[in-house]
N, C-alpha and C positions, 0 to 999 in steps of 0.2 A: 730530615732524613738525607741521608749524603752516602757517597760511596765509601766513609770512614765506617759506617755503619755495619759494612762487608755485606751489604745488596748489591744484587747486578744492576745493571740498566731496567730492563723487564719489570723486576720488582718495585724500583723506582718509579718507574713509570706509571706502575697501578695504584700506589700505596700514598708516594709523597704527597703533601697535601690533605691530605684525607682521615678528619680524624673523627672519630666516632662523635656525631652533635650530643653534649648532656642531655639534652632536655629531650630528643627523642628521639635516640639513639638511633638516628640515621649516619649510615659512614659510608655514602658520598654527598659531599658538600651542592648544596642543591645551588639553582639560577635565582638569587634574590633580586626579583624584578620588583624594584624600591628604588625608589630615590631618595628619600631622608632617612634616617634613624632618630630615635627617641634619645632622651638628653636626660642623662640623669640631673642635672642641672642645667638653668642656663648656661649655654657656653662649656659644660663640660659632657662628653662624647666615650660612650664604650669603646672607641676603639674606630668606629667611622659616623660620621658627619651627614655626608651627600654622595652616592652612588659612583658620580664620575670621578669624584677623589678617590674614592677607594670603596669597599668591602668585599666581606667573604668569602662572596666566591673568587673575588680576581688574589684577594691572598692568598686563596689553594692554589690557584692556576702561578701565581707566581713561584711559591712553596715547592712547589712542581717541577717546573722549569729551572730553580734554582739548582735542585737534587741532580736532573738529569743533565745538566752542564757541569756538576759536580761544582758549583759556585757559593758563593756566599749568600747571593741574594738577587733574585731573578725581577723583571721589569715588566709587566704589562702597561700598556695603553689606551685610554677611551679611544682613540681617534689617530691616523697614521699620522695627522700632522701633529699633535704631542711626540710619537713616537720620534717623528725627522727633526723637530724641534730639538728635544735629546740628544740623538743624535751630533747636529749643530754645535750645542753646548759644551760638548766633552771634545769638539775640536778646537785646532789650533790652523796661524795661516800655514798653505803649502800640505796640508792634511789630505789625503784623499778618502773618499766614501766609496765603496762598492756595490750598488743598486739596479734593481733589475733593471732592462729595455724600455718596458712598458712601463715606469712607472707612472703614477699619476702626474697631470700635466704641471701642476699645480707646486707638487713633490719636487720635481725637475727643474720648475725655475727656481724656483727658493737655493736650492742647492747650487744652480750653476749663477746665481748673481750675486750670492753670498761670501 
């Protein structure tokens, strides 16, 4: 769902993400407090594996985010140092980051030693 779509923001914001479950036709994507998923085979996965890689719900919430920045494809994170990690990655030297005051202590030096 994208602004190509001719939705506002609002609409966006309630909808993207959120698709009707088949199997019980629930439409919003619930809190799957799981950590593994079932394997139709060894080694081969519906779609996710292990919680903090990925599922469900953080695909809506991405789906989501993606819409509302009118983007290709939105990023959630387990954890803020994945997130600064990322971050990190897609810079280059002489790059600057713009992060809160308070950020974690932790966050800050990685950033300013880096």
């Amino acid at each position: 769902m994208t602004a190509a779509d001719g939705l506002g923001f609002a609409s966006r914001a309630i909808h993207a993400g959120q698709d009707p479950d088949p199997q019980t036709g629930a439409v919003i994507v619930p809190v799957y407090q799981t950590s593994t998923f079932a394997q139709t085979a060894a080694g081969e996965h519906r779609g996710w594996d292990y919680a903090r890689s990925g599922n469900p719900t953080r695909d809506a919430l991405e789906a989501a985010l993606a819409s509302l920045e009118q983007a290709t494809h939105g990023f959630a994170f387990s954890s803020g140092l994945a997130a600064g990690d990322a971050v990190l990655r897609t810079c280059s030297p002489g790059d600057h980051v713009v992060m809160a005051n308070d950020v974690y202590g932790g966050t800050y030096r990685q950033f300013a030693k880096v």
